[in-house]
C-alpha positions as CSV (number, residue, x, y, z in Angstrom):
1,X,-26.6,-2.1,44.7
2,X,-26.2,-4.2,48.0
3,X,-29.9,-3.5,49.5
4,X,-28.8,-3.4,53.1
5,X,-32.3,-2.4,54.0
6,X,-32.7,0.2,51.5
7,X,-34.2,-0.5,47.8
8,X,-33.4,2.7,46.3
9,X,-30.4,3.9,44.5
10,X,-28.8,6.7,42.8
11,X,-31.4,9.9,42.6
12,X,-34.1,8.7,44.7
13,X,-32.1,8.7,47.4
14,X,-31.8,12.5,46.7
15,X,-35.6,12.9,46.2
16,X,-36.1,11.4,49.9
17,X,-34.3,13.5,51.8
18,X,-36.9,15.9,50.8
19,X,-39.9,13.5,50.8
20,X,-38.9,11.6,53.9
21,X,-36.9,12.2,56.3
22,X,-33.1,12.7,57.6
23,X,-30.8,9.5,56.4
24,X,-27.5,10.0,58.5
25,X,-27.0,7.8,62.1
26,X,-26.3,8.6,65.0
27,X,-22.2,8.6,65.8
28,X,-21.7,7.3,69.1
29,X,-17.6,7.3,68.3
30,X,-15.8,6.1,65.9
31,X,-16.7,2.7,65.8
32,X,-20.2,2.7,66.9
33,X,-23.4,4.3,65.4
34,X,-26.9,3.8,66.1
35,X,-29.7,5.2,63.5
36,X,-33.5,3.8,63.3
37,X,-37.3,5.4,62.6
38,X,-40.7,5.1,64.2
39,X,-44.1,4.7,61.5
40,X,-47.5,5.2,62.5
41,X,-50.4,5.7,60.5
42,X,-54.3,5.6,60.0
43,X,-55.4,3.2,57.3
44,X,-59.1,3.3,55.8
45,X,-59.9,1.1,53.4
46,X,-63.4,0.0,51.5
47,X,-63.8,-2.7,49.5
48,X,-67.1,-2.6,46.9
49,X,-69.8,-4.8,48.0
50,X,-68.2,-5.1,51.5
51,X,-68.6,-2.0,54.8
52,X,-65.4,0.2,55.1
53,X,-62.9,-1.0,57.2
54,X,-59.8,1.4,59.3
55,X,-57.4,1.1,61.7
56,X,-55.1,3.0,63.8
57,X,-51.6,0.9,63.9
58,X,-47.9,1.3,64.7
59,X,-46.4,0.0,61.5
60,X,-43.1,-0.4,62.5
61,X,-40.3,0.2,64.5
62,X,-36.7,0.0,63.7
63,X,-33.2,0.5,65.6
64,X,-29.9,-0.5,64.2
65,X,-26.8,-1.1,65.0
66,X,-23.1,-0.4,63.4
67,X,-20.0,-1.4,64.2
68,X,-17.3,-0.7,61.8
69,X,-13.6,-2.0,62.7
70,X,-12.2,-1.5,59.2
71,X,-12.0,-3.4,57.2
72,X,-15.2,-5.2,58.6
73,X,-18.6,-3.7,58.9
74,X,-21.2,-5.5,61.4
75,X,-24.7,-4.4,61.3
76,X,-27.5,-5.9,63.5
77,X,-30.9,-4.4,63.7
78,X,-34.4,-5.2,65.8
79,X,-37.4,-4.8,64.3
80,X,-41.3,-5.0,65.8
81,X,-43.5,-6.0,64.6
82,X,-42.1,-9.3,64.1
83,X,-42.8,-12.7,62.8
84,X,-46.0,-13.6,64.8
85,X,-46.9,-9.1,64.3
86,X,-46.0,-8.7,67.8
87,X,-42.5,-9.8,69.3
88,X,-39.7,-8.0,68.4
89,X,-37.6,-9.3,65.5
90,X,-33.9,-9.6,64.7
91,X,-34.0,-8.1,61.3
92,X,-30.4,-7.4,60.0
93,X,-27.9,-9.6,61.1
94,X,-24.5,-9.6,59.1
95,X,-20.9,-9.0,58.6
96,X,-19.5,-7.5,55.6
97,X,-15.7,-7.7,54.7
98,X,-14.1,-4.5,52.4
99,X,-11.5,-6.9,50.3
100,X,-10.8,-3.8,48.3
101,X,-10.7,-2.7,44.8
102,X,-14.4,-2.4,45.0
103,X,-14.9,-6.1,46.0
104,X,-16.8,-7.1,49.8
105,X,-17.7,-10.1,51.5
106,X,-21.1,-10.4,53.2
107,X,-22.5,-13.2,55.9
108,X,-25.2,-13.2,58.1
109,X,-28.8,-12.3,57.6
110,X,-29.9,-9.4,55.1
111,X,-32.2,-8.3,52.6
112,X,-32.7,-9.4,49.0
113,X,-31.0,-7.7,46.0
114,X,-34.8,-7.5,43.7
115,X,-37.3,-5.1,44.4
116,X,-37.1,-1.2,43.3
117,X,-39.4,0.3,46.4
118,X,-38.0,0.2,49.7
119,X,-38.2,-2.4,52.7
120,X,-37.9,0.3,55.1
121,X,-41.1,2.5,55.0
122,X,-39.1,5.6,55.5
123,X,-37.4,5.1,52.5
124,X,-40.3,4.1,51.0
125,X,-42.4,7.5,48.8
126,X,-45.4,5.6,49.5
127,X,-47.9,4.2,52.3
128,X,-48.7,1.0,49.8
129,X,-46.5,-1.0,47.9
130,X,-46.9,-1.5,44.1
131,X,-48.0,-5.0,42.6
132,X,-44.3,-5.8,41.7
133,X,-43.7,-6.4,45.4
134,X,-47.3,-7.4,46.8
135,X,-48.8,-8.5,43.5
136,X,-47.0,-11.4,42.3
137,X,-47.3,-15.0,42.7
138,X,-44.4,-14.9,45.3
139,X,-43.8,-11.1,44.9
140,X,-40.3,-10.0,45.8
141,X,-38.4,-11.7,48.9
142,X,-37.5,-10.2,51.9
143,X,-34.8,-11.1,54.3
144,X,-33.2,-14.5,54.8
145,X,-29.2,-15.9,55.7
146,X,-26.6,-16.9,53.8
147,X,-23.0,-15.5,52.1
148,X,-22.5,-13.2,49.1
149,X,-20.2,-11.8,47.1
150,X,-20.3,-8.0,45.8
151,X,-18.8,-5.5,43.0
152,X,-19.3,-1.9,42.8
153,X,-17.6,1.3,41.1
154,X,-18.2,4.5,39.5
155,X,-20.8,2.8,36.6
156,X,-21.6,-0.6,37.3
157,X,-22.2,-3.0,40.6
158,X,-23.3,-6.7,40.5
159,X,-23.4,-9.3,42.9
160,X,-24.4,-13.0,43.9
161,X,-25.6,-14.5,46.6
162,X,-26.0,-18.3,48.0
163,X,-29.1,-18.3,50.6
164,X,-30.7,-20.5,52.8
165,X,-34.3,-19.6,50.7
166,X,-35.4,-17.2,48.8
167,X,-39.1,-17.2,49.8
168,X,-39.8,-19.0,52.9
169,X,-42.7,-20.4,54.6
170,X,-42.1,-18.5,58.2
171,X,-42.2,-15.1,57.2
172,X,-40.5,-12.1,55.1
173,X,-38.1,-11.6,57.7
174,X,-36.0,-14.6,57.6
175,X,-35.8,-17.8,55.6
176,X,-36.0,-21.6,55.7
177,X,-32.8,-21.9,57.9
178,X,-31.2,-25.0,55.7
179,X,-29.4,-25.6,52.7
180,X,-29.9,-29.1,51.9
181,X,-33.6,-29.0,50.8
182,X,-34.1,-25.7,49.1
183,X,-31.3,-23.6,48.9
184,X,-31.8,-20.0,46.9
185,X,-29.5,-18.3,44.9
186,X,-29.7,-14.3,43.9
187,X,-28.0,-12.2,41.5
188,X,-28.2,-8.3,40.2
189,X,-26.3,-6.4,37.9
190,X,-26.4,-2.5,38.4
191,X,-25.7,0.5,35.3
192,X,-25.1,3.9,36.1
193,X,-22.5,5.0,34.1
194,X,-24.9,7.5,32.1
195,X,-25.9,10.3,33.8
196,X,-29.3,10.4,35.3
197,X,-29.9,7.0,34.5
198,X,-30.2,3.8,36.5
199,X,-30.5,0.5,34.7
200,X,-30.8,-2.5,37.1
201,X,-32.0,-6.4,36.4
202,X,-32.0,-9.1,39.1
203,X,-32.6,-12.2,39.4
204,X,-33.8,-14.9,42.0
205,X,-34.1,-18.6,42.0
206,X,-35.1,-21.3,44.8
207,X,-34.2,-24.9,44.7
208,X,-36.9,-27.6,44.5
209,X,-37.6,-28.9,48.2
210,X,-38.6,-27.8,51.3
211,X,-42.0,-26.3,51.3
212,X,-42.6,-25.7,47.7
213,X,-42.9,-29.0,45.1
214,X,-41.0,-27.4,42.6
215,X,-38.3,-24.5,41.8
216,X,-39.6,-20.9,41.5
217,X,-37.4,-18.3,39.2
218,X,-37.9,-14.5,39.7
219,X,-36.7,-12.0,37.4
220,X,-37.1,-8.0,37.9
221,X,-35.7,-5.6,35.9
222,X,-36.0,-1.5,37.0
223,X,-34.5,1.8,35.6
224,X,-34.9,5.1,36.4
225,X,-34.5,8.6,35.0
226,X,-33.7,11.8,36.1
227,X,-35.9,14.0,33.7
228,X,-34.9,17.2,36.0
229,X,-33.8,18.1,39.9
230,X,-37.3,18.2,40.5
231,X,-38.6,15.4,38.2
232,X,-37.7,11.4,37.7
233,X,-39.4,8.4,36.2
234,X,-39.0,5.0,37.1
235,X,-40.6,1.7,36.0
236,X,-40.1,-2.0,37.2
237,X,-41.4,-5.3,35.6
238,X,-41.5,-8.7,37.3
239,X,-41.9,-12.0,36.0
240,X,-42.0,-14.8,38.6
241,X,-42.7,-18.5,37.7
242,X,-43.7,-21.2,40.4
243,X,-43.1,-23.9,38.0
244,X,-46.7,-25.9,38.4
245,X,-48.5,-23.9,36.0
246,X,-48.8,-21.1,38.4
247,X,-46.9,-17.5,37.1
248,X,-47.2,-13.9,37.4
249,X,-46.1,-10.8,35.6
250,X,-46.3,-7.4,37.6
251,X,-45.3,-3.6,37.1
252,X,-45.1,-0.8,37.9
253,X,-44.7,3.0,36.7
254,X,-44.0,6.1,38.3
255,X,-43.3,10.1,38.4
256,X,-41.5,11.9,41.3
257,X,-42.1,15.6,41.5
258,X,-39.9,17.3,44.5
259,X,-40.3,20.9,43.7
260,X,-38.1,23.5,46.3
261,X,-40.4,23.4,49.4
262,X,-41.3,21.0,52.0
263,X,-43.6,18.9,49.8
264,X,-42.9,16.5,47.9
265,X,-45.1,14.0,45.1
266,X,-45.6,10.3,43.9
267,X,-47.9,9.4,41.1
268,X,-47.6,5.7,40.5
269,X,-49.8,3.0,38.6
270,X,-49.1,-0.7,38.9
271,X,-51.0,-3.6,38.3
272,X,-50.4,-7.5,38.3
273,X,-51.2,-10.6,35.7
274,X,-51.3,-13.8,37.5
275,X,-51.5,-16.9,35.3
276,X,-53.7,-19.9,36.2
277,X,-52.8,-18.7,40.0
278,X,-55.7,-19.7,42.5
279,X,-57.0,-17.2,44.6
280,X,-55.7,-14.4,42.5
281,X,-56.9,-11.7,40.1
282,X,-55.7,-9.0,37.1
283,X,-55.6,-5.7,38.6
284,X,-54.7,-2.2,38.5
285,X,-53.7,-0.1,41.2
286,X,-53.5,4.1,40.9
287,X,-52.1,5.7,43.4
288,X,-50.8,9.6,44.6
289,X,-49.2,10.3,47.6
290,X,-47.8,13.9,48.7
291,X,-44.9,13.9,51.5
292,X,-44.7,17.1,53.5
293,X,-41.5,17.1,55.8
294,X,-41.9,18.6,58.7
295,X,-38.3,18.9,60.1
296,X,-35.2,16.3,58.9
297,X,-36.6,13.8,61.4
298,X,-39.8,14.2,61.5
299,X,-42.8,13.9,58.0
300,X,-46.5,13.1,57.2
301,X,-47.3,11.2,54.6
302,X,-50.7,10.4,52.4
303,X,-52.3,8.9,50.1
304,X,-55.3,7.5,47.6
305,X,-55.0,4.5,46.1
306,X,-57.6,2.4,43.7
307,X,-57.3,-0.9,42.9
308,X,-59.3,-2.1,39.9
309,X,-59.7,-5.7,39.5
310,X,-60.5,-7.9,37.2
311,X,-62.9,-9.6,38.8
312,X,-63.6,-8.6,42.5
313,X,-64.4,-5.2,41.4
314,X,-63.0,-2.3,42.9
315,X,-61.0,-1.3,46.2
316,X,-60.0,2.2,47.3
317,X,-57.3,3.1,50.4
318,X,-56.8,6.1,52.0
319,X,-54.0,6.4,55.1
320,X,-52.1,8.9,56.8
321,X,-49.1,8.0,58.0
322,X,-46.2,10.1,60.5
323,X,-42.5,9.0,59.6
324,X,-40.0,10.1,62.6
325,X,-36.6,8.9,61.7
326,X,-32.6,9.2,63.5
């Protein structure tokens, strides 16, 4: 699965057009098309030992961009808010090639391959992330530049990419901007030629260099199951090592109910195992979080999480959040 600002595939793609809300762009003709979303929400959050804390805050805006002249797609996206949390960011910034027989060429700027949740919150089922993506000593990367190559038919996709960093010390939404120090490299491979089944494993690795005084491998392996039309479980484990003693192992499991009606459900727990990391700690998180979709543009999300570590004690989150999407 090419991300392309989504990290979901196969059935939970299904599941959010019930959770979330509508997935199709707007046609302008047929070359141009223009989709995006809106996220607000109200975020409380209280920390034992510590007074509560909440906010109101626009979490993000998004508008993107398609051209398609066949047999090249360009896609370029703005984003807010951006790298300093308040100018407006050029998020996806690419041009992908069809060479045919299932093969395509991608340059530019985009989204990693690893992570099972979504960048994009609408595509997201939850307000938080799970520790896979937040937890971890590096957690799963973002968006940076480069080229890469990618496969995909009926039952299997893979891919590999040669970046200008995996992680970066700017920001999630772009990378280091140069090869010679620290260049990344990503691969995924991608099963679904069961029914109901999704297999995938990943993997990331940046060079020695740059920022970071030695190389840092990532691996993340997800699958997920359709139990019913209703019902699907998914789980994700991710292993990243820093390479100077520091190293972290992180989950995630989860259950999907989406009976026939406008809500929808997501029972996840996740928790993280940093090694020897400074300023880290073991935890646990436990969340639920009901969708209700209000139209196909327009749903309010929320959701209880607890967070039970190790040693700082205990943390519990509660938000609302409004998704309008086009």
């Amino acid at each position: 699965m090419t991300q392309q600002s989504f990290r979901f595939a196969g059935w939970a793609t299904a599941l959010l057009v019930l959770a979330s809300t509508a997935s199709a762009d707007v046609k302008l003709n047929d070359n141009f098309s223009v989709g995006g979303y809106t996220v607000g929400s109200y975020q409380y959050t209280k920390v034992d030992g510590s007074p509560a804390s909440d906010r109101f805050d626009l979490d993000a805006v998004k508008t993107a961009f398609t051209a398609s002249f066949k047999p090249v797609t360009g896609v370029v996206s703005l984003y807010y808010p951006g790298v300093d949390g308040n100018d407006v960011t050029v998020l996806d910034a690419y041009a992908t090639y069809d060479c045919g027989g299932g093969y395509s060429i991608t340059g530019g700027k985009f989204l990693s391959y690893l992570g099972y949740e979504a960048f994009d919150a609408v595509n997201m089922t939850q307000i938080t992330y799970g520790a896979p993506t937040l937890g971890s000593m590096f957690s799963i990367p973002a968006y940076h530049s480069g080229v890469r190559i990618d496969y995909s038919d009926s039952a299997n996709s893979f891919g590999l990419a040669l970046v200008d960093s995996v992680y970066s010390p700017y920001s999630i939404f772009k990378g280091d901007g140069e090869l010679i120090h620290n260049g990344g490299f990503e691969a995924y491979y991608k099963y679904t030629g069961t029914e109901n089944l999704v297999l995938w494993a990943g993997l990331a690795y940046d060079t020695k260099g740059g920022f970071q005084p030695h190389s840092v491998l990532t691996l993340d392996f997800w699958a997920q199951y359709n139990i019913s039309k209703e019902v699907f479980i998914a789980g994700e484990v991710a292993n990243t090592d820093a390479g100077f003693g520091k190293e972290s192992t992180s989950w995630l499991a989860e259950v999907g109910y989406a009976p026939a009606g406008p809500v929808s459900w997501i029972f996840r727990v996740s928790g993280d195992s940093p090694k020897t990391a400074v300023g880290a700690d073991k935890y646990v998180q436990y969340t639920v979080c009901p969708t209700y979709k209000l139209t196909d543009n327009l749903s309010i999300r929320a959701e209880y999480s607890y967070y039970d570590y190790d040693t700082w004690g205990a943390k519990s989150f509660v938000g609302v959040q409004a998704l309008f999407k086009f």
